[in-house]
Phi, psi and omega in degrees: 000129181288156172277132165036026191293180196287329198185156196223124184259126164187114215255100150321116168314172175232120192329125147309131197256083186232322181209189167259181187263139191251177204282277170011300188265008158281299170320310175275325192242295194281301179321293163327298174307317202271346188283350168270017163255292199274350141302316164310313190272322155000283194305002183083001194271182191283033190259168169202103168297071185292125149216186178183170166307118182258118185220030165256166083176184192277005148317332200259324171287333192291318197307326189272339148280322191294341187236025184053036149251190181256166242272313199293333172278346168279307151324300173292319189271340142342290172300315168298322175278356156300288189315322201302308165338308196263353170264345213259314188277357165075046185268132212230057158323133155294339191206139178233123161225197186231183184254331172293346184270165159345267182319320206284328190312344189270318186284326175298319162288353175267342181303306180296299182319326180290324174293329187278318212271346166257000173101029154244034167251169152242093148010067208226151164244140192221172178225131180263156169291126155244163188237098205306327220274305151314340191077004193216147152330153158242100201293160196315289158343340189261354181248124162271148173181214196246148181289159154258010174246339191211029150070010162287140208279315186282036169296145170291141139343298163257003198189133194244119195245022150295304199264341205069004173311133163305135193206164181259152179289333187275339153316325173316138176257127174058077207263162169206131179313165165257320176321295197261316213048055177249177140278141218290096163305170188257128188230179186257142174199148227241146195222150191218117198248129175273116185291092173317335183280301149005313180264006193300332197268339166318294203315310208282344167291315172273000205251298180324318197277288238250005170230022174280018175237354189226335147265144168340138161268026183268332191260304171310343199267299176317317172307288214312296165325344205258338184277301205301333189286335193087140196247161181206157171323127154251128164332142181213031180205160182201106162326074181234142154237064172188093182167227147231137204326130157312112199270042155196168204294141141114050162221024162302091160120349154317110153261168183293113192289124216307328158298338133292314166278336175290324168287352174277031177260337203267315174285297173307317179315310190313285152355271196315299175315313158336275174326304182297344193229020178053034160290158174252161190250348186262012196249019162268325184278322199242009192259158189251015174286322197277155185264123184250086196264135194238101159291137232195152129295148164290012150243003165272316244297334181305312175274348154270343182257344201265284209275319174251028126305312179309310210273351192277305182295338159292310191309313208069341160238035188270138178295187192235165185291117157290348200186121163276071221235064164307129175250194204252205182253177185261116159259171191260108176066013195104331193242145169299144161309115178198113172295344167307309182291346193058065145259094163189173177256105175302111206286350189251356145306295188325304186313286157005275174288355167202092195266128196067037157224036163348276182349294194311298177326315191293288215297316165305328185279347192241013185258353186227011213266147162313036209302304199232000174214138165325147189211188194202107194252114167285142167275348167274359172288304174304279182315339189278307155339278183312292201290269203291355189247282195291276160011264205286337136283297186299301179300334180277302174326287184337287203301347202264335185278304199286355169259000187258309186314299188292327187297305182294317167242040185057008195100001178279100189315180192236154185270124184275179198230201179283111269242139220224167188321322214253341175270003154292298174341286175321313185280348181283305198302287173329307196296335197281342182293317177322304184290334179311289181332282195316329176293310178291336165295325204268316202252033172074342222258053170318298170330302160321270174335313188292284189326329188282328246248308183298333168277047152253314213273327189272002104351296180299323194273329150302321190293311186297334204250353174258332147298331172044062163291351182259008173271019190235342204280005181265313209273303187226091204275348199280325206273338181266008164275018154270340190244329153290294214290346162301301173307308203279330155327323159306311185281356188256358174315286195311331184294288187316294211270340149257039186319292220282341177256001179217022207326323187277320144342291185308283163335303170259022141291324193271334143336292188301333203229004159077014164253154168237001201203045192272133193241161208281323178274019177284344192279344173259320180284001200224128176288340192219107146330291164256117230254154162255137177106351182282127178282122188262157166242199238252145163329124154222158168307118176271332185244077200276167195268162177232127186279173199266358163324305210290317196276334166300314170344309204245010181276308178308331207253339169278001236234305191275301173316293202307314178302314176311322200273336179293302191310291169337293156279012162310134183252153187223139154298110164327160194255126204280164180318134181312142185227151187282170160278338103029278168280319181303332169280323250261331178270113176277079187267125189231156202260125165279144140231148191306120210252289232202142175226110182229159180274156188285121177296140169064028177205110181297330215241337164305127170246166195243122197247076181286110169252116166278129218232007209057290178330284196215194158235135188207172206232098144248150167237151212201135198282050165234046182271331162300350170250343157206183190272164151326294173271023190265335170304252179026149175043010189282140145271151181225212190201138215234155177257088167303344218228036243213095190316138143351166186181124187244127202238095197048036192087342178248120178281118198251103205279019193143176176288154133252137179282121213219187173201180152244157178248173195276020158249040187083344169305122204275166215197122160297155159250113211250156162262110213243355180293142164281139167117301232270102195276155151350138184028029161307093177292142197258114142199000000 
């Protein structure tokens, strides 16, 4: 871990622009990046906070067939509702850029070349999936098939998101196009792989050895499987037409494979920033003074901790990442997060529906965030957050200082008078938080940190309810102009210090009490926060409560996604061959009820049936003891194929059908004649 450095490199993933952003990827990346960014500069540091837009790789060719446009009209419109999103939310990039510019197509491409050009490639033809019907290779994505390591049927081409496994297209068991759904052959085509196994004695040196005390063990625990397996050349190429070119000759049609140019998105962007702000760009990159922290989900960790280290120590004069601090994932109501399906919350819907509460979000996803385990955000969670936290601590301290002020002193701070054990106690107590905070923060544990940031305000809040001024303000008015000015120190503390988790909070707290130039160590260094004689302005709601109408709303609309995605993917049975009217009379259906029912001996799945048919009473047997009991039988009517050659079944001869279905979560369901009136052996045609 670097020591004091000169200056902090710090890179957000980057988002894909195939769609917009949901809370998940606030939770795991942007919320986290930005409270460690807007904590550093508090401190006066040296930063540049990075991201962009990632708007190559065949995420982006799928979105641009599936909505019958082009790749390039799927990135712009993406990218504008991504950006608004990361402005709406006070996420504070020194830089947002895209991966479609200039700069970066020049910088990704002079990187592979420096690379091509000293001999750190491998040359290879190798065989790929292709998809004869299409006419094209199939970069990973377009093959679905069965994992080989935990047997899931949807796997991806490159990433199995059941197991999380990394994966090859070729890996697939029983692979199918998305194009065609035909299956794919393997045809040859020549490719250039950065031999990864080269660095294995690095990595397991610089990350095992040399961060094992200091990174997540989520992330180490991923390296390590991934070093324990042994590493092997991975492709820095893709049969694609959408993306950027192989900058060197017999690579007519190749583009760069999006995971080799996208963290080089991180540098352009970096480039780009520079430039507009008369920066040098490499003392972010190449200097060994600088800190470089790269924020992450826990399905990059391969590619940040593994593959662009590999690609940085080949290039050579690039600094190496001080810190990975991946977090895991965000569930929605109990279930994964999934945009195909719209299970998630959307940020630029939410805005809609809950307008100007930006904060409340920040604050629940990261009062929840997935730090070292999958974690799970309830909207009854969210609101139990809002109401009981923010409302009834933070917002209730403020208000009760800033309405006291004004009732008392016109809104003037009051000059305090001598200052008694318990209000020393406090302002020591106070002066001590900056440094808490900062230990959680510095060492990533953000949750931690938010949690520190509320034991100020439940500070402010013990002080006021155990001092009572306004029952003392009759008696002894000189103590309580000593007990606002303690309280308001507190609230101008709460400005500063909840910058990097509540910005928009923050902001109009520093409205309300008129400060602006408060630096997060002026609360341990500065004897007075707030001046007596300073003009405060008027009380406002920082936090209103959110009802529960308001929160069922949003219970209700996932309640309808859900149902949407069962109907949807509801399989309906094909329609069997035309049949005469004729063969439908031939079938004798009559309304039954069940007499006795017992399981078949030695037959998991049989039940032994007596059905009074009108006709007689008979024994049929029916395959339907995993769904039900006997005695859940017994008096059901059902409706019988009387006229069904015999069949003998374990020894029992079975004298017809019952007519049975599934519901749509597969339980099998009578076909019952539920008319009143309708007697035993009333024929059904």
């Amino acid at each position: 871990m670097l020591e004091n450095p000169k200056r902090y490199t710090i890179t957000a993933a980057l988002p894909y622009t195939n769609g917009p952003i949901h809370i998940g990827h606030l939770a795991g990346v942007y919320v986290p990046s930005d409270i460690y960014a807007r904590y550093l500069r508090l401190q006066g540091k040296d930063v540049a906070f990075i991201c962009g837009s990632d708007e190559h790789g065949v995420a982006i060719s799928m979105k641009a067939k599936k909505e019958g446009i082009t790749p390039q009209q799927v990135i712009d419109k993406y990218d504008g509702i991504i950006r608004k999103s990361f402005i709406d939310f006070g996420i504070s990039f020194d830089n947002y850029s895209r991966t479609s510019s200039k700069i970066h197509h020049d910088t990704a491409s002079e990187f592979f070349r420096k690379l091509y050009d000293n001999g750190d490639f491998i040359e290879e033809i190798t065989e790929q999936l292709y998809d004869a019907k299409a006419d094209q290779f199939l970069a990973d994505r377009f093959v679905t098939g069965t994992c080989p390591r935990c047997e899931n049927p949807e796997a991806y081409g490159d990433q199995c998101e059941r197991c999380g496994s990394t994966l090859n297209a070729t890996d697939l068991i029983n692979p199918k196009s998305t194009i065609t759904g035909e299956t794919p052959i393997l045809k040859s085509t020549k490719h250039w792989f950065l031999p990864l196994d080269r660095y294995d004695d690095f990595l397991k040196e610089w990350i095992l050895v040399g961060h094992a005390k200091d990174w997540k063990t989520n992330v180490l625990g991923q390296v390590k499987s991934w070093l324990d397996d042994g590493l092997k050349p991975r492709a820095v190429t893709r049969d694609l037409d959408w993306g950027i070119d192989v900058p060197v000759e017999g690579a007519e049609g190749k583009k760069l494979y999006v995971w080799f140019d996208a963290p080089i998105g991180y540098i352009s962007s970096t480039k780009e920033w520079a430039a507009r702000e008369g920066k040098n760009w490499e003392d972010y990159w190449k200097k060994d003074d600088t800190k470089l922290v790269h924020f992450i989900g826990k399905d990059n960790i391969v590619f940040h901790c593994i593959i662009f280290p590999a690609m940085l120590k080949a290039e050579g004069s690039f600094i190496l990442p001080d810190n990975v601090p991946a977090n895991e994932f965000l569930n929605l109501e109990g279930n994964k997060l999934s945009t195909s399906k719209n299970w998630a919350v959307w940020l630029h819907e939410y805005l809609i529906d809950f307008p100007e509460k930006q904060d409340v979000l920040r604050y629940a996803l990261t009062a929840n965030a997935p730090e070292t385990k999958d974690n799970d955000f309830t909207w009854k969670d969210f609101q139990a957050r809002n109401n009981n936290e923010l409302a009834a601590i933070f917002g209730n301290f403020i208000n009760r200082v800033v309405v006291l002020t004004n009732k008392y002193y016109n809104g003037i701070v009051p000059s305090p008078n001598e200052f008694s054990e318990v209000d020393l106690q406090t302002l020591a107590e106070l002066k001590a938080y900056p440094a808490v905070i900062s230990s959680s923060i510095e060492r990533y544990r953000f949750r931690e940190a938010q949690g520190e940031l509320m034991n100020v305000a439940r500070l402010g809040n013990k002080y006021l309810a155990d001092e009572e001024p306004w029952k003392m303000v009759k008696t002894n008015p000189e103590r309580v102009q000593t007990q606002m000015y303690v309280a308001l120190q507190i609230a101008a503390a709460l400005q500063v210090l909840s910058e990097p988790f509540l910005p928009f909070t923050s902001g109009k707290l520093s409205k309300i009490l008129k400060l602006d130039s408060l630096s997060w160590n002026s609360v341990t260094e500065t004897s007075e926060l707030i001046v007596a004689g300073h003009q405060i302005g008027e009380a406002e709601i920082l936090f209103a409560q959110i009802e529960d109408a308001e929160i069922q709303k949003q219970i209700d609309k996932l309640e309808a996604t859900k149902k949407a995605n069962v109907m949807e993917n509801q399989v309906t049975e094909p329609q069997k061959p035309t049949s005469t009217f004729e063969d439908f009379a031939k079938l004798d259906l009559r309304v039954g009820t069940i007499l006795e029912a017992e399981k078949m001996p030695k037959a998991n799945k049989l039940l032994v049936l007596k059905v009074d048919t009108g006709i007689d009473v008979r024994t049929i047997v029916s395959g339907i003891a995993e769904h039900f009991s006997p005695d859940e039988v017994v008096g059901k009517r059902v409706t019988v194929l009387v006229n069904l050659a015999p069949r003998a079944l374990r020894g029992v001869e079975s004298q017809g059908m019952i007519l049975m279905t599934n519901d749509k979560e597969g339980k099998l369901v009578f076909v019952n004649p539920d008319a009143e009136g309708v007697d035993n052996g009333a024929l059904i045609s």
